[in-house]
Each structure stands twice: as structure tokens, then as C-alpha cells.
C-alpha positions in Angstrom: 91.0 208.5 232.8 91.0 208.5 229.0 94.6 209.7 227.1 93.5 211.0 223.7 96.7 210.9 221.2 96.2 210.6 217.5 99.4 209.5 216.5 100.1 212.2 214.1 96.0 211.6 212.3 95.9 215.4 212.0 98.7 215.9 210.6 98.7 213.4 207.5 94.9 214.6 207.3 95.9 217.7 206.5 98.7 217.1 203.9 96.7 215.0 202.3 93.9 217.7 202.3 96.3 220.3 200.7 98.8 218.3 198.9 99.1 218.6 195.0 97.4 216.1 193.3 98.3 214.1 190.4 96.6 214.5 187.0 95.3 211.2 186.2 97.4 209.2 183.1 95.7 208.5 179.8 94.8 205.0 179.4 97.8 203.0 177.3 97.1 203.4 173.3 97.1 198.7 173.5 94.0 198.8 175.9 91.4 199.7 173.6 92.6 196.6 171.7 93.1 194.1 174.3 89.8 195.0 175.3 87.9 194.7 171.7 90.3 190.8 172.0 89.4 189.6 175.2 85.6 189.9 174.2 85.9 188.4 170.9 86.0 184.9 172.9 82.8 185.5 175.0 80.9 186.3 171.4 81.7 183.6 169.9 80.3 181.4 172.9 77.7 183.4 172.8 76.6 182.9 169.1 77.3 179.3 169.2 75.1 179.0 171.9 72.4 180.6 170.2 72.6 178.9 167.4 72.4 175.1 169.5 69.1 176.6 171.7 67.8 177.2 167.5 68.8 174.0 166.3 67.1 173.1 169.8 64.0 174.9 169.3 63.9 173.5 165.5 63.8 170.2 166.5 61.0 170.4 169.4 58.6 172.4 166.4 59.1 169.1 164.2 58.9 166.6 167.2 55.4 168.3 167.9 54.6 168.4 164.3 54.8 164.8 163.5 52.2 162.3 163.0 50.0 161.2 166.2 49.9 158.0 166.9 47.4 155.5 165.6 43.6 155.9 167.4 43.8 152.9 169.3 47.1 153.8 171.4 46.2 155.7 174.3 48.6 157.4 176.5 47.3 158.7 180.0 48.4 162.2 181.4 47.8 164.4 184.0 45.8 167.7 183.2 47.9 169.9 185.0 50.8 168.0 182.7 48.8 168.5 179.5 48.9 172.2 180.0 52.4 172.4 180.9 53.0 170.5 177.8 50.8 172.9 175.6 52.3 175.6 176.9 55.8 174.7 176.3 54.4 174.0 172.9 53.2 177.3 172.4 56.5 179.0 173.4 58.5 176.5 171.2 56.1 178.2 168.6 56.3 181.4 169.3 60.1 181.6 170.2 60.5 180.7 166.4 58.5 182.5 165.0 60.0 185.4 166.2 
């Protein structure tokens, strides 16, 4: 035996369905300034960061620039590592040039 009762479900459906509705309210006139505030702080970060990664970038070109060491030094790498390293040298490049 199953008692159905909605506990008054139709009801509040229904005045909900044809109760007046509220015209939305206009945004206050301080929001558009809090707003262009709160996202001063995050550009800032922002263009600090960039300008370390640069100062970053900068310094990897020059470290890759420099003289190579004298012909009897030898240094053994991997191939796979040599191409990694060229690679990353070629971005370095190309990420300043840019």
C-alpha cells in the first residue's frame, strides 16, 4: 500500500509558476570600480613575472653564447641529452627573438 501526499508540492509549484516576478536591480554604480581595483594586483604579478622569465630567457641566450671550452676538455653526454639540450637552445632562441 503506497499513500501518495505531496505535502502542499502543488501548491507552492504553482504560485511560484504564476507569481510576479521581480525586475532584476542594476548593479551598484562602485562595482565597476572595485572590479577595475581588484585586477590591478593580478597585473602587476603578471608583468613582473614576465619580465623575470625575460631577464631569465636573457641570461640562458648569453650562457649559450659564451666561449666553449678549451679543445682538450672533453665533457661526455648522452645523445638523447644533447638534443634535449639543442632544443632547449633553440626555443631560448626563438622565444627571444620574438
Amino acid at each position: 500500500m503506497i499513500i501518495e501526499y505531496d505535502f502542499g508540492k502543488k501548491e507552492r509549484v504553482t504560485s511560484a509558476r504564476f507569481a510576479p516576478s521581480e525586475p532584476p536591480q542594476p548593479p551598484p554604480a562602485e562595482r565597476p570600480r572595485r572590479l577595475a581595483a581588484g585586477a590591478e594586483m593580478p597585473l602587476e604579478r603578471a608583468r613582473a613575472r614576465a619580465a623575470r622569465l625575460e631577464t631569465a630567457l636573457r641570461a640562458a641566450k648569453a650562457a649559450c653564447e659564451t666561449k666553449r671550452p678549451a679543445p682538450g676538455h672533453k665533457i661526455m653526454v648522452d645523445a638523447d641529452e644533447y638534443a634535449r639540450l639543442l632544443r632547449c637552445k633553440a626555443l631560448v632562441s626563438a622565444a627571444l627573438e620574438s
